[in-house]
C-alpha beads as a LAMMPS data file, in Angstrom:
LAMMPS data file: protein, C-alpha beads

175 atoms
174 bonds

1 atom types
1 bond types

-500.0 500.0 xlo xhi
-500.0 500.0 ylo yhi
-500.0 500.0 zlo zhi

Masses

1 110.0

Atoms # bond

1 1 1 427.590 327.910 -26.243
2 1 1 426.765 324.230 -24.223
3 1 1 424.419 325.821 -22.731
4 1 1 422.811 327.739 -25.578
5 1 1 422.327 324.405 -27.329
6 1 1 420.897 322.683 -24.181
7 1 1 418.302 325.333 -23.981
8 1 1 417.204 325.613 -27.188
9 1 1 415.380 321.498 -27.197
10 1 1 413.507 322.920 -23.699
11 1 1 412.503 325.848 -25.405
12 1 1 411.170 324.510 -28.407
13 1 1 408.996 321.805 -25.989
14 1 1 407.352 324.433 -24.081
15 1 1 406.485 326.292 -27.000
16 1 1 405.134 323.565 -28.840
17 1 1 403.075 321.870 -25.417
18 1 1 402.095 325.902 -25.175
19 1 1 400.580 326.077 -28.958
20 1 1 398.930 322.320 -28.429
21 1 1 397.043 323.473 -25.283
22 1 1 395.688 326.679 -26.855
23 1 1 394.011 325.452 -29.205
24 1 1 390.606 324.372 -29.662
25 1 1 389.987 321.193 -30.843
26 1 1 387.877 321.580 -34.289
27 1 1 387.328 317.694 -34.689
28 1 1 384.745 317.529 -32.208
29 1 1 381.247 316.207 -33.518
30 1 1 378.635 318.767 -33.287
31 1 1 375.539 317.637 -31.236
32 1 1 372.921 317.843 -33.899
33 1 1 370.297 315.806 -31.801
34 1 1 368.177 317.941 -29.411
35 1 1 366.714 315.829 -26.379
36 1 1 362.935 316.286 -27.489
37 1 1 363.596 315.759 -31.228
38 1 1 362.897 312.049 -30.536
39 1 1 362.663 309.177 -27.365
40 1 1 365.853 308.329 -25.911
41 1 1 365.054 304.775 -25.429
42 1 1 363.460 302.606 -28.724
43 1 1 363.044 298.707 -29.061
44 1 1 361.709 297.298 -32.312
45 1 1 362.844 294.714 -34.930
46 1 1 364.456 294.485 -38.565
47 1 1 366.428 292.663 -40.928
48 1 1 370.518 292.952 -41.506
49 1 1 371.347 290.414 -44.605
50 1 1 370.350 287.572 -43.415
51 1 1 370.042 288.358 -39.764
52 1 1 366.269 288.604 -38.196
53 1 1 367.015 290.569 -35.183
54 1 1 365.260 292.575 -32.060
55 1 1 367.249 296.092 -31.346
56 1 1 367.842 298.607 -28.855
57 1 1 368.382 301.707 -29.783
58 1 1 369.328 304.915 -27.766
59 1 1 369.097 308.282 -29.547
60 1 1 371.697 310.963 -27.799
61 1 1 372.810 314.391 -28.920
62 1 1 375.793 313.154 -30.800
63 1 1 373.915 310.213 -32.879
64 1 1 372.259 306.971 -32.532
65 1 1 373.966 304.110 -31.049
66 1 1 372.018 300.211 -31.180
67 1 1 372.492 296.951 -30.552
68 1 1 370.828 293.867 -32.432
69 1 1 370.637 290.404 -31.334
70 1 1 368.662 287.381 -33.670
71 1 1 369.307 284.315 -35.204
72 1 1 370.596 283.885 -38.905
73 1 1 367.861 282.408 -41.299
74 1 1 369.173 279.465 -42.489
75 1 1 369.250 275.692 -42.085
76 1 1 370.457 275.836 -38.531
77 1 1 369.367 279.022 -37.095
78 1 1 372.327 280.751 -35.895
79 1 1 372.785 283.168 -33.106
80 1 1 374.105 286.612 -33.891
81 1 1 374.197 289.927 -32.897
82 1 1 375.915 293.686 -33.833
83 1 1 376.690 296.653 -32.106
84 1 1 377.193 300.318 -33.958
85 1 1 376.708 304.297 -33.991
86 1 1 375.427 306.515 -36.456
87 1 1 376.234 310.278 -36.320
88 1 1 373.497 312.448 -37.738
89 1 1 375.659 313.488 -41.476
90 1 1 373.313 315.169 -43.265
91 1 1 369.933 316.335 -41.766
92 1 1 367.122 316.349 -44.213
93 1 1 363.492 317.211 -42.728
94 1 1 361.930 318.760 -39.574
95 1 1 362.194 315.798 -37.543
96 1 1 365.566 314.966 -38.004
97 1 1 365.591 312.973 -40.730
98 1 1 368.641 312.389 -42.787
99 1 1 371.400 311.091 -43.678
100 1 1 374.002 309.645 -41.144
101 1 1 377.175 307.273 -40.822
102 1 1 378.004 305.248 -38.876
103 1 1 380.549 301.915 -37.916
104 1 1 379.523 298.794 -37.243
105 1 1 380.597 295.389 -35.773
106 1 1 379.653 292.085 -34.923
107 1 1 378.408 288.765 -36.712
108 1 1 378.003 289.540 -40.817
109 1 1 377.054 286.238 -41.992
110 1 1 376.415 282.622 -40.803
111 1 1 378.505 280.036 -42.909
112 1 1 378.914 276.529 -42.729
113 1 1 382.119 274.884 -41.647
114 1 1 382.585 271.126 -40.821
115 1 1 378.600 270.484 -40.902
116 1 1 377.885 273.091 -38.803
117 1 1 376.894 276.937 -38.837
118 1 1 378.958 279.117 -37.235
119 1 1 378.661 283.097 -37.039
120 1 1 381.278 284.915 -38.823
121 1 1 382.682 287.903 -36.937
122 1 1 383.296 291.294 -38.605
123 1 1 382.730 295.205 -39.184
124 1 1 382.458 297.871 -41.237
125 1 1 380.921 301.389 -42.245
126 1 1 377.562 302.122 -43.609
127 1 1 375.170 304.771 -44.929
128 1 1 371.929 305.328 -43.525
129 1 1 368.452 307.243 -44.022
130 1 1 366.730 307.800 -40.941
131 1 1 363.366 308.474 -40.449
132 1 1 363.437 310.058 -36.889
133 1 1 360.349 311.522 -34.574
134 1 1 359.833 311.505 -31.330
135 1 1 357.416 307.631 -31.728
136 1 1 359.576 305.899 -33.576
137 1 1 362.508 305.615 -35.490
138 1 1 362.713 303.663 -39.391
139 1 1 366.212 303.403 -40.623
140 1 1 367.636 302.178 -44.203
141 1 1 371.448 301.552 -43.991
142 1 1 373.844 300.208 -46.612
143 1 1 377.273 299.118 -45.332
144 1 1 380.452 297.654 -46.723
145 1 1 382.929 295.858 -44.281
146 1 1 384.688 292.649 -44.211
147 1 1 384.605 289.342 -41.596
148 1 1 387.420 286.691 -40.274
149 1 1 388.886 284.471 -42.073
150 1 1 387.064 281.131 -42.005
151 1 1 389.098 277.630 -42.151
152 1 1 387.669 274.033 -41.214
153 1 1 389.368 271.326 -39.439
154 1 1 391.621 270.288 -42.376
155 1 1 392.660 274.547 -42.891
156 1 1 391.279 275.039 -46.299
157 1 1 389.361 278.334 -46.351
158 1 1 385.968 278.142 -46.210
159 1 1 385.217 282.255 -45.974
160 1 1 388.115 284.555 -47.428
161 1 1 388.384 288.223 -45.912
162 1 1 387.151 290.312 -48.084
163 1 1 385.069 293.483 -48.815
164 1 1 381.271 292.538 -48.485
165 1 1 377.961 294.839 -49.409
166 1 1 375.763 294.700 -45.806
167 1 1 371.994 296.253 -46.236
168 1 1 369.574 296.498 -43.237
169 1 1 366.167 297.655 -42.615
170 1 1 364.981 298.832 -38.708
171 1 1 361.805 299.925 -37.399
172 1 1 361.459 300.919 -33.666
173 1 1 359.034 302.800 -31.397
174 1 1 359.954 304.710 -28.619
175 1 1 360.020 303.415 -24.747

Bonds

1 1 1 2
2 1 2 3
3 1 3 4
4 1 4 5
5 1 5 6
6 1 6 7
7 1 7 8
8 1 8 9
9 1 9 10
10 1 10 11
11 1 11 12
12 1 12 13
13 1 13 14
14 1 14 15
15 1 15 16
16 1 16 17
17 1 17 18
18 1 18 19
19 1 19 20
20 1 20 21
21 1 21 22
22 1 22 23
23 1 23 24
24 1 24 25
25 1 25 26
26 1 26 27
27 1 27 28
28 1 28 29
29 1 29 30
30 1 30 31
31 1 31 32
32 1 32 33
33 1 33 34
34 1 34 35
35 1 35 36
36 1 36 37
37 1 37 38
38 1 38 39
39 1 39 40
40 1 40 41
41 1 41 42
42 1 42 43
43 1 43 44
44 1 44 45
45 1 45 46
46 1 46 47
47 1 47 48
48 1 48 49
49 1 49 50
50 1 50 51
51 1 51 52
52 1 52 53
53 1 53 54
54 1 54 55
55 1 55 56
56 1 56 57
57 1 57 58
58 1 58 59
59 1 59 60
60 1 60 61
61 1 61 62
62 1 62 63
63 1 63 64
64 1 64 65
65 1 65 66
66 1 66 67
67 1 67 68
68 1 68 69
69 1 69 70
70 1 70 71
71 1 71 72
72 1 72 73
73 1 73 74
74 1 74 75
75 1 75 76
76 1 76 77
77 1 77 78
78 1 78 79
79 1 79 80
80 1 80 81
81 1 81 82
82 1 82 83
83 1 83 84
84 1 84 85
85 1 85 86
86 1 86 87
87 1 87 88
88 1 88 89
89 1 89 90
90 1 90 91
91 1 91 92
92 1 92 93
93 1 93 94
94 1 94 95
95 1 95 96
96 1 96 97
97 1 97 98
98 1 98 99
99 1 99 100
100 1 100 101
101 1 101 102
102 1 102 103
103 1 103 104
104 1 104 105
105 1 105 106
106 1 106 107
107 1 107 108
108 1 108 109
109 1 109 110
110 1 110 111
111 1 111 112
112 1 112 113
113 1 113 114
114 1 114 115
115 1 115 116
116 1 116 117
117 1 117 118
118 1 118 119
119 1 119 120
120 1 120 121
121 1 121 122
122 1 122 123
123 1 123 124
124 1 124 125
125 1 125 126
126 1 126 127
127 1 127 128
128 1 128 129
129 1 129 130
130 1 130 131
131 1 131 132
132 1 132 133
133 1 133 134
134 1 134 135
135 1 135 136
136 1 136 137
137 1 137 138
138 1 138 139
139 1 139 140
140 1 140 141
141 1 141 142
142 1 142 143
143 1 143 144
144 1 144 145
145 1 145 146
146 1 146 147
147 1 147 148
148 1 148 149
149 1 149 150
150 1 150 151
151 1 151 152
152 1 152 153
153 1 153 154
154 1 154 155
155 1 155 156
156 1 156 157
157 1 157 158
158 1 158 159
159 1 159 160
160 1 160 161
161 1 161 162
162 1 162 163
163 1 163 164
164 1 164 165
165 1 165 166
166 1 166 167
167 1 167 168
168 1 168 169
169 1 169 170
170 1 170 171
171 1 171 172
172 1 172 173
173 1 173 174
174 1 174 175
């Protein structure tokens, strides 16, 4: 009977590595992108709150991944920049226009603590309409996400964490 019970734990973890192996895995994102549907390379320039930026942007079969780098418009003109991916949600047209998602992170805001601006680090998950071809790319994205907690030299809070609306505006041509 020692045995029987030893055996019976072994069993059960081949069966169950067995079962885990066989399957496919559903959660896989669909490539909804084909390679001509649009350039894979696009530069071009927008707004994100109150963030003038250039972007990159490169187009693959699974979405749209960018980066944006700029300078907050305020008194001291503070350097920031974001990095995300939007997966194609909800296509809407003939060239691939639609709805996607995507996630987000980098600097949200520029606030000032101790008589200077600093850039306030965060991320989040937006909404997007893209306008896709194969010149350019125009996207309209509304986020929500949240940033660090900011303090000044004396540790009062200056910027709490908490949920914040983001809305952006892109427009980029194709390399």
């Amino acid at each position: 009977m020692k045995k029987m019970t030893k055996m019976y734990p072994l069993l059960a973890f081949f069966a169950l590595t067995n079962v885990a192996y066989a399957q496919d895995n559903p959660y896989l994102p669909e490539a909804k992108l084909a390679p001509e549907s649009a350039t894979a390379w696009n530069v071009g320039a927008g707004f994100t709150q109150e963030l003038l930026h250039m972007n990159v942007e490169w187009v693959n079969p699974y979405g749209i991944a960018y980066a944006k780098a700029g300078v907050f418009i305020d008194d001291d003109y503070t350097a920031g920049g974001q990095v995300g991916f939007r997966y194609p949600y909800h296509l809407t047209g003939k060239d691939k226009n639609g709805y996607y998602i995507g996630v987000y992170a980098g600097h949200i805001e520029s606030k000032g603590v101790d008589n200077e601006y600093k850039a306030r680090l965060g991320a989040g998950v937006d909404l997007a309409y893209v306008l896709l071809s194969s010149e350019r790319i125009s996207t309209f994205s509304v986020g929500i996400g949240a940033g660090e907690e900011l303090k000044d030299k004396s540790g009062y809070v200056v910027a709490e964490t908490e949920p914040r609306l983001q809305f952006s505006y892109t427009l980029s041509i194709g390399l």
